[in-house]
C-alpha positions in Angstrom: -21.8 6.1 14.8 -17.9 7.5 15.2 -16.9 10.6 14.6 -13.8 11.8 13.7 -12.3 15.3 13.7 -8.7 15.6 11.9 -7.0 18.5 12.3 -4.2 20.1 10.2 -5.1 18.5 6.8 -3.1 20.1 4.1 -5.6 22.1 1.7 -4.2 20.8 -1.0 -5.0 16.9 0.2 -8.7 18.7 0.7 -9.1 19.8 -2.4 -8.2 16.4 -4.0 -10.6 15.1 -1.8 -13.2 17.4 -3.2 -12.4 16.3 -6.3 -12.4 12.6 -6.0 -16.1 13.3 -4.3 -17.2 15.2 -7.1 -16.0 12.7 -10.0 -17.6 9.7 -7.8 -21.1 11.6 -7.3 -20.8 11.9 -3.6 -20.5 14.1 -0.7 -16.9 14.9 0.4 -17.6 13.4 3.9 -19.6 10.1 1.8 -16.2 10.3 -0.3 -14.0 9.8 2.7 -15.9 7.3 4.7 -16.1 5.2 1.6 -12.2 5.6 1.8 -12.0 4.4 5.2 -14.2 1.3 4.8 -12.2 0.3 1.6 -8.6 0.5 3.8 -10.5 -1.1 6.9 -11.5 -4.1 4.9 -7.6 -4.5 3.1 -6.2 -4.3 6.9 -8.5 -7.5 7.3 -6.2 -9.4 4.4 -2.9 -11.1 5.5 0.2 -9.7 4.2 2.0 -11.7 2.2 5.1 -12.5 3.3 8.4 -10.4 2.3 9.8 -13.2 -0.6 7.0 -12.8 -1.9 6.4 -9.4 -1.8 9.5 -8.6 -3.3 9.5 -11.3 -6.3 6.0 -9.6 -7.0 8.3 -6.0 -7.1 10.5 -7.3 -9.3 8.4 -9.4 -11.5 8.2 -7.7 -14.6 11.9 -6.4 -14.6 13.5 -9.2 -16.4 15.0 -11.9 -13.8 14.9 -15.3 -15.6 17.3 -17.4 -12.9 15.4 -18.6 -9.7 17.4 -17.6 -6.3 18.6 -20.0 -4.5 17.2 -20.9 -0.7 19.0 -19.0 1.8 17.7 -20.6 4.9 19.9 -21.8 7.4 23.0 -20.8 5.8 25.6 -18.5 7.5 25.7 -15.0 5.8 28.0 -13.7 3.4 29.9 -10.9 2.6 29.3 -9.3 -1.1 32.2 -9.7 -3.4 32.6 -6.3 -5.5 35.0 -7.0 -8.7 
């Protein structure tokens, strides 16, 4: 088994982790290894790429018109009127 010491933890960022414990029935140092294994196994997932994380962003916010495919094409500069 690995240990970890961290140092400087803000008290405040202890105390919610007190918290958290206490609501989930567990011991502070259960409480954070459980956190560890839950952001150890997301690591594991692929990130999807940036299109589509920013169409997931902006999902709900009201864009009806599909973009049109960039690829390939030459930059250009934004036209402010």
């Amino acid at each position: 088994m690995a240990q970890f010491v961290v140092r400087h933890l803000e008290e405040t960022v202890k105390i919610r982790l007190k918290r958290r414990a206490e609501r989930h029935g567990r011991s502070m140092e259960e409480e954070i290894r459980q956190i560890l294994r839950n952001a150890a196994k997301q690591s594991d997932k692929p990130l999807p790429k940036l299109g589509t994380r920013i169409a997931a962003r902006f999902s709900k916010v009201g864009l009806v018109a599909d973009l049109p495919e960039l690829r390939g094409q030459a930059p250009k500069p934004a036209v402010f009127r």
